[in-house]
C-alpha positions as CSV (number, residue, x, y, z in Angstrom):
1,X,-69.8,-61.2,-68.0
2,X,-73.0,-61.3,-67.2
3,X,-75.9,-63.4,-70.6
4,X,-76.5,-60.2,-72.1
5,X,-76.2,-59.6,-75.7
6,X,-72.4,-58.8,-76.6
7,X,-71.8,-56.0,-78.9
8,X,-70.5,-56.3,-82.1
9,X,-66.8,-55.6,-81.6
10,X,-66.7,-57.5,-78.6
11,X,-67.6,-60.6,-80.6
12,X,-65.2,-60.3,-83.5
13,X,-62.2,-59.5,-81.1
14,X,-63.4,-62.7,-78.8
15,X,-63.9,-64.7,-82.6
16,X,-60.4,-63.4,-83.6
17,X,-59.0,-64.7,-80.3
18,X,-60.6,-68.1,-81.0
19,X,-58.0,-68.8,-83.8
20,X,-55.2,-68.4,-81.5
21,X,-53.2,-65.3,-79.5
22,X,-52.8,-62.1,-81.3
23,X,-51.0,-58.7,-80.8
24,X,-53.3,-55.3,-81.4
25,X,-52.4,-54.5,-85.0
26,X,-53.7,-58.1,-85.9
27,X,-56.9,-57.9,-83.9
28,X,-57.7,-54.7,-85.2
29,X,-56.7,-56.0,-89.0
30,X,-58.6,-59.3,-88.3
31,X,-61.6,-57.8,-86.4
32,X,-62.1,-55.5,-90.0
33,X,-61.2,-58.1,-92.2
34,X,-63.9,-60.7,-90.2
35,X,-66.9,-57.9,-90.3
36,X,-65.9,-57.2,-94.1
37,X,-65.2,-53.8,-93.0
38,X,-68.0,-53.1,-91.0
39,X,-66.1,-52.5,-88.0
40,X,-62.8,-50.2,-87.8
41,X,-61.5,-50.3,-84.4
42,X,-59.3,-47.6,-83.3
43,X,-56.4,-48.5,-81.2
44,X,-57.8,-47.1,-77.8
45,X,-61.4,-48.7,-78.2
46,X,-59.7,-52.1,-79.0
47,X,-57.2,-51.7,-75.5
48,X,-60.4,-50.5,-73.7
49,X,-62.6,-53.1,-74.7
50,X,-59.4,-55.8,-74.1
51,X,-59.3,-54.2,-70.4
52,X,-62.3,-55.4,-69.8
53,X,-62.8,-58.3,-71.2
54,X,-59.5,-59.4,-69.2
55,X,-61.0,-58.0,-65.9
56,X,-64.3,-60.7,-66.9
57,X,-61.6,-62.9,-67.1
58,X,-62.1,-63.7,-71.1
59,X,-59.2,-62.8,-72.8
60,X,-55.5,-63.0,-70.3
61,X,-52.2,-61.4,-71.2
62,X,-49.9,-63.8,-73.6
63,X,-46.8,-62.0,-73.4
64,X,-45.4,-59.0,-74.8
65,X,-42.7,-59.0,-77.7
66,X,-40.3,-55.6,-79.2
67,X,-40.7,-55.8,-83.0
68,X,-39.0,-53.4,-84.5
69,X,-38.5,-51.0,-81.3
70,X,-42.3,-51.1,-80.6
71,X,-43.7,-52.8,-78.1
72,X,-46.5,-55.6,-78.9
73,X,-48.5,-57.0,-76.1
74,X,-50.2,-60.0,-77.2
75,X,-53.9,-61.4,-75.6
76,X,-55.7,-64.9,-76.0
77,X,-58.8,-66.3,-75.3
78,X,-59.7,-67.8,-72.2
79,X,-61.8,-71.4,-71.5
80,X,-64.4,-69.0,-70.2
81,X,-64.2,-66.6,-73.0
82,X,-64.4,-69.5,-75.6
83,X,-67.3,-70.7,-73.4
84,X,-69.5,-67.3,-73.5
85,X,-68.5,-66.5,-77.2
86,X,-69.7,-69.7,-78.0
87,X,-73.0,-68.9,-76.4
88,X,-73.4,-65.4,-78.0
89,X,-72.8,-67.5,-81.2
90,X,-75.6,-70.1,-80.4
91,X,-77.9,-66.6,-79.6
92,X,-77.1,-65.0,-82.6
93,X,-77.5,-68.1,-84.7
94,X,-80.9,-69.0,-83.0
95,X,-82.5,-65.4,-83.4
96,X,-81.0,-65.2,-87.3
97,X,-83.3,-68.9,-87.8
98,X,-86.5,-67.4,-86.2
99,X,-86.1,-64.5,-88.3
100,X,-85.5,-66.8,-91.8
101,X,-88.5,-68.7,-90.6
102,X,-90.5,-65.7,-90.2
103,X,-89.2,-64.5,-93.4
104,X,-90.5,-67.4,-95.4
105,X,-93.8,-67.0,-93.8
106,X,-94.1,-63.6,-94.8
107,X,-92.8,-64.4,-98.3
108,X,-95.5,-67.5,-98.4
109,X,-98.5,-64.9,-97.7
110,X,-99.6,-67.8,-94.5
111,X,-100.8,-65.7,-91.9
112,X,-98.9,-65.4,-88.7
């Protein structure tokens, strides 16, 4: 995946991964629960946006389980995928300072 910004979802399923393997129904659960309801993913965005973060080679398959006749396929994290969601982190952390710092300047009437 190439430094770009990530998109929202993206980061929450790749933060949800962080904690360990999950099936769909709990990254999709987990993804809503960690954006405080921000972000509902439907089913087919979530499998799309799995697709290709395993073909970047960030998430990988982690088996597949039958719960109660349905099928659950599971996904983790990969070492890169911890490494470039750990980036995207840093990014977003670093651009949320400047803009504090730029808040506090506004709020302090200095000029720019």
């Amino acid at each position: 995946m190439s430094k770009h910004e990530m998109r929202e979802p993206t980061f929450l399923v790749l933060s949800v991964l962080a904690r360990g393997p999950k099936h769909g129904y709990a990254l999709i659960a987990e993804t809503e629960a960690l954006s405080e309801g921000r972000v509902k993913l439907k089913a087919g965005t979530l499998y799309a946006v799995l697709d290709r973060l395993r073909d970047e080679g960030l998430v990988a398959s982690a088996g597949e389980q039958i719960v109660d006749g349905r099928l659950r396929r599971y996904f983790e994290l990969t070492d890169p995928g911890a490494q470039r969601l750990q980036e995207e982190a840093a990014r977003l952390e670093a651009n949320a300072r400047r803009a504090m710092v730029n808040l506090q300047v506004r709020a302090s009437g200095a000029p720019a």
